[in-house]
N, C-alpha and C positions, 0 to 999 in steps of 0.2 A: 563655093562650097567649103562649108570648113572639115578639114581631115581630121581633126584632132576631135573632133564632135562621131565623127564616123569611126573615125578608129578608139574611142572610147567604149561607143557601143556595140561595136564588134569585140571588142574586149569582157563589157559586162557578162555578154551572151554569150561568149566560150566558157568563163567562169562558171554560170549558168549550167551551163550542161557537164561540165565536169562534178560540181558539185551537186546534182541530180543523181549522176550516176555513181558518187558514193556513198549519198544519203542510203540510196535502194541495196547497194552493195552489205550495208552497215543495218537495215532494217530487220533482217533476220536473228540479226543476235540481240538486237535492241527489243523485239519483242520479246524472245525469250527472258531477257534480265526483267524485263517487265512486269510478263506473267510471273515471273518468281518473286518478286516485289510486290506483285499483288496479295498474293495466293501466302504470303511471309505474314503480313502485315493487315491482312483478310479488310483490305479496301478495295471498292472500283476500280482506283485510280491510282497512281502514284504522283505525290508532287513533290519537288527538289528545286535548289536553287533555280534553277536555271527555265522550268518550268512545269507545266500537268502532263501524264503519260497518260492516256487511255485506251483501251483495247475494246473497237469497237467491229461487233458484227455484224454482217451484211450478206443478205439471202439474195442467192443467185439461183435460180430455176433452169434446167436442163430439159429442154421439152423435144416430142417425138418426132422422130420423121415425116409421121405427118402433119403435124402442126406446122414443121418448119418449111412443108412445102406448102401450105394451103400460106403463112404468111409471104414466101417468096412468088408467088400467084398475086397476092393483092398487093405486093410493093411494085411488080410490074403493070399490073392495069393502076395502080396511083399514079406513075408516072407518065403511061400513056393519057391518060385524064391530063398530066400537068401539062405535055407538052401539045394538047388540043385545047387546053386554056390561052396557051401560048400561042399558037397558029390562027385561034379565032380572035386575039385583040383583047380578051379579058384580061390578062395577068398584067399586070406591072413591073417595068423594070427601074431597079433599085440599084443606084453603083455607090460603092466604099471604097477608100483607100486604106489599101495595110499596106505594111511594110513587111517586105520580104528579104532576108539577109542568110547568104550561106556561106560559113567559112571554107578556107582553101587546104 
């Protein structure tokens, strides 16, 4: 086993998540300068060196109680279905390998 291969990747993937979480930390004010660059400049978009800014929308639906019980009702009978697929020999099983890595 090479360490230097392991411990490279373990490396990437701290960087990784460090810079995730201050991309997200930095997103708040990055939209704002944005929409202000938009809204200045009365474009879509903004583009700059380095590359296109866009501020895109995305509709999320907030549904009732009872909708959200009648779908938690049919994700339990789906599942009981899946596992009587399973029990009677119809389903197939399928294996993958991931790789799983958690720093210390």
């Amino acid at each position: 086993m090479k360490k230097e291969t392991l411990k490279k990747y373990a490396e990437i993937k701290k960087q990784i998540k460090e810079l995730t979480g201050e991309a997200k930390k930095l997103e708040p004010e990055v939209l704002t300068e944005v929409k202000t660059a938009m809204e200045e400049l009365g474009m879509p978009n903004v583009k700059t060196n380095i590359g296109t800014f866009t501020i895109q929308k995305r509709e999320t639906w907030k549904h009732s109680e009872d909708y959200l019980n009648k779908e938690k009702e049919l994700k339990e009978k789906i599942k009981k279905e899946a596992e009587k697929d399973i029990a009677e020999g119809k389903a197939t099983k399928e294996e993958k390998e991931t790789l799983s890595f958690r720093s210390k």
